[in-house]
C-alpha positions in Angstrom: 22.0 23.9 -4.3 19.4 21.3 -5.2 16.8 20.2 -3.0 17.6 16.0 -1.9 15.2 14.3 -3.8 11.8 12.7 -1.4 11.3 8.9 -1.7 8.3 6.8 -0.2 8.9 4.6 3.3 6.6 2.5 4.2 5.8 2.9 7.6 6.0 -0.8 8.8 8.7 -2.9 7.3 8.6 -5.3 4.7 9.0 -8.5 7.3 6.4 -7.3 9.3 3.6 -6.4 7.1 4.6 -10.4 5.5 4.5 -11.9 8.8 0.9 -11.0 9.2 -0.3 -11.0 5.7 1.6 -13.3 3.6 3.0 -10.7 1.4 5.5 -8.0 1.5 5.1 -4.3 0.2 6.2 -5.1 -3.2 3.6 -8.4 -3.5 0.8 -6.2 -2.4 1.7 -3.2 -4.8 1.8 -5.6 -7.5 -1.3 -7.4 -6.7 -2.9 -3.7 -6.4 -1.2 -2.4 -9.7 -2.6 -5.7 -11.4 -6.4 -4.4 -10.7 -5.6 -0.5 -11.9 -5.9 0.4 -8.2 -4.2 3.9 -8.5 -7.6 4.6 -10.7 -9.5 4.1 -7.4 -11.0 5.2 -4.6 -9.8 3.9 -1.4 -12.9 1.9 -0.5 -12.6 0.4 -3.7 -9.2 -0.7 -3.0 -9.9 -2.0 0.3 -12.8 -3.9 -1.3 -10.2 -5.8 -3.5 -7.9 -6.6 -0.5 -11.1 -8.1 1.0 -13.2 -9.5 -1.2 -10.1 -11.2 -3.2 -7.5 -11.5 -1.1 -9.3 -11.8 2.6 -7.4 -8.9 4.3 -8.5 -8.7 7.6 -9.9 -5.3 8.3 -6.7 -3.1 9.8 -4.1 -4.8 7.9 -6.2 -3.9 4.8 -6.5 -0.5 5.9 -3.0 -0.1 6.3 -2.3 -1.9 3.0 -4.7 0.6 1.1 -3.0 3.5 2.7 0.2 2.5 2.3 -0.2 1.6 -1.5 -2.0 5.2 -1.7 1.1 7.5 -0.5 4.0 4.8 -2.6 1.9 6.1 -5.6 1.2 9.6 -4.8 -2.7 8.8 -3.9 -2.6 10.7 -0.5 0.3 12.5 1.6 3.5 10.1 2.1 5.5 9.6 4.6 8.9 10.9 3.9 12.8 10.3 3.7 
């Protein structure tokens, strides 16, 4: 039998990460693909979310990490 395929979940919801950054996952994803961010280090990413985009500290955090495990950067959260 063949094992059930693992996709990426964010770990906060799309609604919520809007409400307190203005975008959704997809928006930031696509902002982040946009500047080759999966070519990065993640300082560099979280220097793009605030020296371009004004992330405030943890949401950027969590918006670098999140972005790292949806494109197989770093260990991902599971379903």
């Amino acid at each position: 039998m063949a094992a059930r395929p693992r996709t990426y979940a964010p770990s906060m919801s799309d609604a919520a990460i809007a409400a307190k950054t203005g975008k959704d996952w997809p928006g930031w994803f696509t902002v982040l693909d946009a500047a080759a961010a999966a070519k990065l280090e993640h300082k560099a990413i979280v220097r793009i979310l605030s020296d371009q985009h004004g992330v405030p500290a943890w949401w950027r955090q969590m918006i670098a990490v999140e972005y790292e495990r949806a494109r197989g950067l770093r260990g991902a959260s599971i379903s």
